[in-house]
N, C-alpha and C positions, 0 to 999 in steps of 0.2 A: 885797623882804623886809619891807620898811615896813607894807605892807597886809596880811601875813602876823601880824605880830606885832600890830596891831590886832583882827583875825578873830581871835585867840587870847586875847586879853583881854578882850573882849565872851562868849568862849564859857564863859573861865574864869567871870567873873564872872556869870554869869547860871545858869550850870549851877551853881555853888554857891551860889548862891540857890535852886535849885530842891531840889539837897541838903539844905539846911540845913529846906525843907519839908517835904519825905517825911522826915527825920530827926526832926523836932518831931513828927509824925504817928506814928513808929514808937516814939517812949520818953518820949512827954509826952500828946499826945491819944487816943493807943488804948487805952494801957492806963491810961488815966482814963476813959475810955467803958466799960471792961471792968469796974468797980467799978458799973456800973448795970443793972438787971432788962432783960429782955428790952426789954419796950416801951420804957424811958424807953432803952437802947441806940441803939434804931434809932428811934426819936423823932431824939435830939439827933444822929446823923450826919445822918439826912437835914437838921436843920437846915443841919450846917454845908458838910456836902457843895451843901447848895443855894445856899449864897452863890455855890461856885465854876461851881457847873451856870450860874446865871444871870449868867456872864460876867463875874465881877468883872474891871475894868479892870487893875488891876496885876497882880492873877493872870498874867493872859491875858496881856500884854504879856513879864511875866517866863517864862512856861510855852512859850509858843511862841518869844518872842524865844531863848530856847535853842536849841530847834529847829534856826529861822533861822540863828542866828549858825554852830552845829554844824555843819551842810549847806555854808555858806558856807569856812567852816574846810576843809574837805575840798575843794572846789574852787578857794579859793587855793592853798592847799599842791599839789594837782593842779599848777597853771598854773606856780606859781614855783618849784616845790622837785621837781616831779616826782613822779612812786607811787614808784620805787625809793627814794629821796632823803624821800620825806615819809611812806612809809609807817607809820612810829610815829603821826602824825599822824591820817592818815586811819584808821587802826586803833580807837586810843582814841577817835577821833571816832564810828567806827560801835560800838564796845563801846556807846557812850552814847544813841545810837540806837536799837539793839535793845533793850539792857539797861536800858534806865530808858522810854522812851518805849512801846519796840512795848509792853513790859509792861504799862504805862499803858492802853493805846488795847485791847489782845486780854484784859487780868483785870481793870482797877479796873474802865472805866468801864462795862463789863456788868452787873458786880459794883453800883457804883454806881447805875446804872439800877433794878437790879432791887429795891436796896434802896428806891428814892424812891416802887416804885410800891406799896410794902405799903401799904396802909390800917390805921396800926396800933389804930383805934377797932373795925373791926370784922371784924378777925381775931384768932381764937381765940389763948389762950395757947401752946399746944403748938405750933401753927404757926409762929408771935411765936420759940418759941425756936428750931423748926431752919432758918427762915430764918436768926436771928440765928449758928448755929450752921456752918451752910452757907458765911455771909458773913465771918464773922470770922476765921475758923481760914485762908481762902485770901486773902484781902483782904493781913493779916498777913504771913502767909508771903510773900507776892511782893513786900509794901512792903519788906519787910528785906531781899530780893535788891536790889531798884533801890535799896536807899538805901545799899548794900555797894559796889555799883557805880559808883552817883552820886559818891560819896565817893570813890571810886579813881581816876577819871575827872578830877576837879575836880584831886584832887591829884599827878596827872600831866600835864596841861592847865598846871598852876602850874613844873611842873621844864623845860616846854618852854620 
């Protein structure tokens, strides 16, 4: 149960780190991004989206170490507790999985992509805004699913 209870503290904590970012991102940076024109919009994401594209280190560590710990959680609890016996476990575990990560991986980072490859010097304004239109409106909407999720996740991960 020792090693159980450690794979549960590494997931808490690391997953409410990754909460507390899509949380900053859904009610402090987007909609501070949202008070800016088209260009200077997707200007300043790609800025900041680029730090994490080019691997920041504790991103990366905290982003994936989730993951890891997550995946692990489900296969301790497997081994010591059982699927009948650990099933709350491996449940919440894959909720946070699908629900914050596949999300991640199948709308931001396309999403993300697509935005890094606008040239915003030499595309026209009209375009500038339904790009920006296209991006914001579903960017949004799924960050506030995984950050509902993330948050639910963390804090049933905390009652285990």
């Amino acid at each position: 149960m020792e090693i159980l209870n450690i794979s549960l503290f590494f997931s808490t904590l690391l997953c409410s780190l990754v909460t507390g970012f899509i949380l900053t991102y859904a009610i402090v940076v987007m909609p501070g991004l949202s008070k800016l024109d088209d260009k200077e919009f997707i200007k300043a994401f790609q800025v900041t989206d680029g730090i994490i594209q080019n691997n920041q280190p504790i991103f990366i560590i905290i982003w994936v170490g989730s993951i890891i710990s997550v995946v692990s959680t489900i296969i301790i609890s497997i081994f010591t507790l059982g699927i009948l016996e650990g099933w709350k476990i491996i449940f919440v575990s894959l909720v946070y999985l699908i629900g914050v990560q596949a999300i991640t991986i199948i709308i931001h980072l396309p999403l993300n992509r697509r935005i890094q490859k606008i040239d915003i010097n030499s595309t026209n304004l009209q375009s500038l805004n339904e790009e920006r239109k296209n991006f914001e409106t579903k960017w949004n909407y799924f960050n506030n699913i995984r950050t509902v999720i993330a948050f639910l996740v963390t804090l049933f991960f905390l009652l285990f």
